[in-house]
C-alpha positions, 0 to 999 in steps of 0.5 A: 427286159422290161424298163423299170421305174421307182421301187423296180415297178414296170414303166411298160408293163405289155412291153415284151408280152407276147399277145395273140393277134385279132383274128386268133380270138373272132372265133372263141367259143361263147364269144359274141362280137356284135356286127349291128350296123347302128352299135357300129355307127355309135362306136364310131362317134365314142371313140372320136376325141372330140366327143364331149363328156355329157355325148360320151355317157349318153352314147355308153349308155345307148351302146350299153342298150343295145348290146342288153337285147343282144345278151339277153337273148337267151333268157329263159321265159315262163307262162303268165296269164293275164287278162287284155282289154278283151279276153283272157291269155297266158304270155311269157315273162322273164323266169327268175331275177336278174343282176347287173354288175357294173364294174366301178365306175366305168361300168355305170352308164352301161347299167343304165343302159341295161336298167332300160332293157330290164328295168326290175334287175338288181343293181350290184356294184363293184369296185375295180381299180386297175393298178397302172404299174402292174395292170393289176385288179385292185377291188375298192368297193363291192356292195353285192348282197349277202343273200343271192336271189337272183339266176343270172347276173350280167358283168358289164365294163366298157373296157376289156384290157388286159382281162384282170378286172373281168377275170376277178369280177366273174371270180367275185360273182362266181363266190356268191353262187350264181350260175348263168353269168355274162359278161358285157363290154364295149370294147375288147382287146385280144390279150384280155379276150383270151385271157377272159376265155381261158380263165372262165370258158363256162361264160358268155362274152358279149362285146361291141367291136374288138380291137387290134392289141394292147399298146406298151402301156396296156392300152386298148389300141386303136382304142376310145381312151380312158372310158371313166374319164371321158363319161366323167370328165375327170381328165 
């Protein structure tokens, strides 16, 4: 029985919860774990506690960069013809808009990050709190236009935890009728992974190093820490 604190609200909300082990989840389908030897590097020093705030954006943004190029790949390209300083050709450009979603407030240094990539996406932000009792996906914000006009839309949260803020971000895009979604993270827990998987199999998954488990308290482990507060500095 999971210990209780005031109002019967789960002080451990993961004690107890069975959760599939890292090597059940390496081979999902749609499922893209990077192996890019420089994400790996940078991952190293965002998860140091001794990283400071300022370093701690700059290297979500630069991860976020990276992990763009890998989620972009599959973007589908039409003839533009242009003119170079010599003579005429036809080159390929990206065919239809492209959205990124950042998941509030966690998410805003990897849509910088994805804005350097893909400088003309449309910025919509969402608003995610996850409720530390419940684990929980409490939405706040959401600033996502009316009239939808773009073919792809890109999630992007450093965090994919217990999977509640994803599963319910994909759900919100999902509404507006966008059909080709990604989503994009940092760092992943199997729990959450499956979770995602399971509830959304029609996505890709694009993340940058998935770690062990879920601690008691539904904390990815070995983990970087709460990545809000160590971009913000709200400790």
């Amino acid at each position: 029985m999971a210990e209780t604190m005031e109002g019967d609200r789960p002080a451990l909300p993961m004690k107890g919860v069975h959760q599939p082990l890292r090597e059940e989840v390496l081979n999902l389908p749609r499922v893209y774990i990077s192996s890019h030897p420089v994400i790996q590097h940078k991952m190293t020093a965002l998860r140091d506690k001794t990283t400071l705030p300022p370093a701690f954006y700059g290297l979500v943004k630069e991860i976020g960069t990276l992990l763009a190029y890998e989620a972009t790949a599959k973007l589908q390209l039409e003839e533009k013809e242009i003119e170079t300083p010599l003579q005429p050709m036809v080159g390929q450009r990206l065919a239809g808009g492209i959205g990124i979603t950042p998941i509030l407030r966690a998410g805003l240094g990897m849509a910088e990050g994805f804005r350097e990539v893909i400088s003309e996406a449309q910025i919509w932000h969402l608003g995610l709190r996850r409720d530390e009792h419940t684990l929980q996906a409490l939405e706040y914000y959401n600033r996502l236009p009316h009239q939808v006009d773009i073919l792809v839309a890109y999630a992007v949260d450093p965090m994919l935890a217990t999977g509640g803020s994803a599963i319910d971000a994909i759900n919100t895009l999902k509404k507006r009728g966008i059909k080709h979604i990604s989503y994009v993270c940092i760092l992943a827990a199997p729990y959450g992974l499956l979770k995602l998987t399971e509830t959304h199999p029609d996505i890709d998954i694009y993340i940058a190093s998935l770690d062990d488990s879920l601690n008691d308290l539904g904390y990815i482990m070995p983990g970087l820490g709460d990545a809000g507060d160590r971009q913000f500095g709200t400790f």
